[in-house]
C-alpha positions as CSV (number, residue, x, y, z in Angstrom):
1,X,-133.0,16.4,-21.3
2,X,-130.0,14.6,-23.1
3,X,-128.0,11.7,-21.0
4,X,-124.0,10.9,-21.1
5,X,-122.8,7.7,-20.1
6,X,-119.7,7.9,-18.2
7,X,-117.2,5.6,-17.6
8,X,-118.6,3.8,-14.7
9,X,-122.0,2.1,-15.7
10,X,-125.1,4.0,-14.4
11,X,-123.3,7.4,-13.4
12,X,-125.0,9.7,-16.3
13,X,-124.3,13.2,-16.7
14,X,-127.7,15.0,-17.1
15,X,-127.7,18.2,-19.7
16,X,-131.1,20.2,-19.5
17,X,-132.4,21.7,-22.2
18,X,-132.1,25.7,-21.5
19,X,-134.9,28.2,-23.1
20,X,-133.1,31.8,-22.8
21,X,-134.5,34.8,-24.0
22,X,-133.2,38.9,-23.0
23,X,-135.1,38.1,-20.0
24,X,-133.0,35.3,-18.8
25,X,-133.7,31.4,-19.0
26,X,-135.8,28.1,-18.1
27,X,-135.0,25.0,-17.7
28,X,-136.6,21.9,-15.7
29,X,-134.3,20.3,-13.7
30,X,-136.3,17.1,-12.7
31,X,-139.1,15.0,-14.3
32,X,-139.9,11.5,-12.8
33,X,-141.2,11.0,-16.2
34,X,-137.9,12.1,-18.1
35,X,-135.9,10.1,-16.0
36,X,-138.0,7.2,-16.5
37,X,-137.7,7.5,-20.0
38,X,-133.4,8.0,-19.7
39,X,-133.5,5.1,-17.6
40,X,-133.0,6.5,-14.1
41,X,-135.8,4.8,-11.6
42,X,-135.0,6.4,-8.7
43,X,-137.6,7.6,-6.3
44,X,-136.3,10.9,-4.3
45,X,-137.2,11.1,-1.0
46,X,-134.9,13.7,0.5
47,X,-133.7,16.8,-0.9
48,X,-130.7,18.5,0.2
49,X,-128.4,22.0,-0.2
50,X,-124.9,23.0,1.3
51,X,-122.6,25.8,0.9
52,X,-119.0,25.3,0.7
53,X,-116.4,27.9,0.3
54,X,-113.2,27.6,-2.5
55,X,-110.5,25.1,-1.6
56,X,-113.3,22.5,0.5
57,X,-113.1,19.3,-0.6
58,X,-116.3,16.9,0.8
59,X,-116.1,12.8,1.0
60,X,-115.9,10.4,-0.7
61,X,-119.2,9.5,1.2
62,X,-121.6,6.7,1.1
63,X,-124.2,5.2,2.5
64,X,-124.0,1.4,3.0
65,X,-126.8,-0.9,2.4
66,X,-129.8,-1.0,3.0
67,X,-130.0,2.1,3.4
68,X,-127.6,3.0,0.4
69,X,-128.7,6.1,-1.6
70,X,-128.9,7.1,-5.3
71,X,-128.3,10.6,-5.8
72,X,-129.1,13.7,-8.4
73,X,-126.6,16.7,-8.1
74,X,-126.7,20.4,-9.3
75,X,-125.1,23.5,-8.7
76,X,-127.0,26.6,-8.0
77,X,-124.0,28.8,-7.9
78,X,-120.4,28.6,-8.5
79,X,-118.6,25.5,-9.6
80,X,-117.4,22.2,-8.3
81,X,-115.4,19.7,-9.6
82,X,-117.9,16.3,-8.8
83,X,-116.0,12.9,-8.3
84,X,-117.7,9.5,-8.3
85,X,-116.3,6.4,-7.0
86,X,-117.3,2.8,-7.9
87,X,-117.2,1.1,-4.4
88,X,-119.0,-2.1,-5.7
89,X,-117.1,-5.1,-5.6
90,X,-118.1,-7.2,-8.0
91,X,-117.7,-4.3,-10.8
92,X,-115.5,-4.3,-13.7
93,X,-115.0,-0.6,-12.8
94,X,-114.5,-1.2,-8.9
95,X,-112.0,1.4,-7.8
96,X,-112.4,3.7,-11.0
97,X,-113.3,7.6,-10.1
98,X,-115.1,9.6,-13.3
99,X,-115.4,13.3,-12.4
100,X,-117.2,16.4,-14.1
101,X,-117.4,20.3,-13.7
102,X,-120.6,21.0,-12.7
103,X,-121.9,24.6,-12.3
104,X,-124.4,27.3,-12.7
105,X,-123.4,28.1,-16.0
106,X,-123.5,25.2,-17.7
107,X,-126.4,23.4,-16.0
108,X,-125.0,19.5,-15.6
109,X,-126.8,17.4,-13.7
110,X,-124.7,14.1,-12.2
111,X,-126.7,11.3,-11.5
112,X,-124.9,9.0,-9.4
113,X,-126.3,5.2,-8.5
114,X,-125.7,3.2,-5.4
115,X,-123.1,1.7,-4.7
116,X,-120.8,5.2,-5.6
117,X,-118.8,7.3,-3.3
118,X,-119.2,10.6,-4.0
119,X,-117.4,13.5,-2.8
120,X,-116.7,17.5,-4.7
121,X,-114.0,20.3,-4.7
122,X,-115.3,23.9,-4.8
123,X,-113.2,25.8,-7.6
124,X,-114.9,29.0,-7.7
125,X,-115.5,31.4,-4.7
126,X,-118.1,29.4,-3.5
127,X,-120.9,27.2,-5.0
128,X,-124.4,26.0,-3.4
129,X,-125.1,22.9,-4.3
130,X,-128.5,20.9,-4.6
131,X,-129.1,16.8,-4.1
132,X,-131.9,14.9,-4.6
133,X,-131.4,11.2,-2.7
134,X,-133.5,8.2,-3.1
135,X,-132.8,7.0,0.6
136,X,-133.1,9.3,3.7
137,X,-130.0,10.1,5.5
138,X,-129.0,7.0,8.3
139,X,-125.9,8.5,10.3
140,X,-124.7,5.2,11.4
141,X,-124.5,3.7,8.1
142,X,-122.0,6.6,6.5
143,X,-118.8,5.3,5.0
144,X,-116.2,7.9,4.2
145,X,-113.3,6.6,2.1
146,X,-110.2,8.6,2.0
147,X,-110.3,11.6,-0.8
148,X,-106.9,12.0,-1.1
149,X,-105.7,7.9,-0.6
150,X,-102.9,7.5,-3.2
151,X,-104.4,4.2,-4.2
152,X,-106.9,6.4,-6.1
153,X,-104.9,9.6,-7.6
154,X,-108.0,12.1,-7.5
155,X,-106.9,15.1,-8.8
156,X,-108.9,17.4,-7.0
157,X,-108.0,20.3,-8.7
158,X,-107.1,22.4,-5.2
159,X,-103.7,23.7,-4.5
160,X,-102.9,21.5,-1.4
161,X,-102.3,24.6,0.9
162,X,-105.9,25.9,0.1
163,X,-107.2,22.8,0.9
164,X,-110.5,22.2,3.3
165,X,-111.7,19.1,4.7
166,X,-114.1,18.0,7.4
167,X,-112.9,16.5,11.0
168,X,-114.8,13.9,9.6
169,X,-113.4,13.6,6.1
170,X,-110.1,13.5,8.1
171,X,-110.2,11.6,10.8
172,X,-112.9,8.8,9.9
173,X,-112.0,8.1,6.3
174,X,-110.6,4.4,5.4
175,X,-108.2,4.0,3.4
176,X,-109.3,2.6,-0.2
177,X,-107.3,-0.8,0.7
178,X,-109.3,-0.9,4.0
179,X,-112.4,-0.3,2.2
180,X,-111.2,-3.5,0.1
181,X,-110.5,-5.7,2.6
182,X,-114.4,-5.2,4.1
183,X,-116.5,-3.9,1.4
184,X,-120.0,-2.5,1.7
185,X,-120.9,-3.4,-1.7
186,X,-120.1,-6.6,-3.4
């Protein structure tokens, strides 16, 4: 498995190797023991799936301490634009988004460390995606900052009318200078 840095320290974008033949492929898409070796420590403990239609955009969620969680994303069909947040105070990076294209076809992996907000678009028709977290799922401790705050100028890559997002997503976001002012992570 070969690891890129990104520009926020610890997000890696994971490339598996593929073995394909006229019968189709193989590829592993998780090894403890890889990781280890890559320098990813993170012990899953939950692993989750969703579907999402073309035009949805999800988050930016996170989960504040301590019950923050690491996560490992993949598509299984379709593509997604995947945006990372660094919502730690105390980083050089704090505020900075990286994104990637992740999809079926080209196999990317995003691993993405606490103290990230995360959140996707869905550019093709629809994608299923996969996540592996290190943390199981507390609903009281969810933070949703604002996707589409102007603070951070995510291009989503969605024609605004096509656009889908969440009650949630909507309603309980904070703004990025509200998330400032009382940080999770510092």
């Amino acid at each position: 498995m070969k690891s890129t840095s990104t520009a926020l320290e610890g997000v890696r974008i994971l490339e598996p190797s593929i073995f394909s033949d006229e019968r189709g492929y193989f590829c592993e898409t998780y090894n403890q023991s890889t990781l280890k070796a890559l320098g990813i420590a993170a012990h899953f403990v939950q692993d989750n799936e969703s579907l999402s239609h073309h035009g949805v955009v999800r988050g930016l969620h996170f989960q504040k301490p301590p019950f923050a969680q690491a996560k490992l994303i993949r598509v299984l069909e379709g593509e997604i634009l995947d945006v990372v947040l660094d919502i730690r105070l105390s980083s050089p990076t704090f505020g900075r988004s990286t994104s990637v294209v992740l999809s079926s076809d080209n196999h990317l992996q995003l691993f993405v460390p606490k103290g990230f907000a995360h959140g996707f678009s869905v550019l093709s028709a629809q994608a299923r995606i996969a996540y592996k977290c290190d943390a199981f799922y507390t609903p009281q401790s969810e933070g949703v900052i604002d996707a589409f705050d102007g603070d951070l100028s995510i291009d989503w890559k969605i024609d605004p009318p096509l656009i889908l997002r969440s009650e949630k997503d909507r309603c309980a976001a904070l703004s990025f200078a509200a998330y400032r002012d009382k940080p999770a992570f510092v």
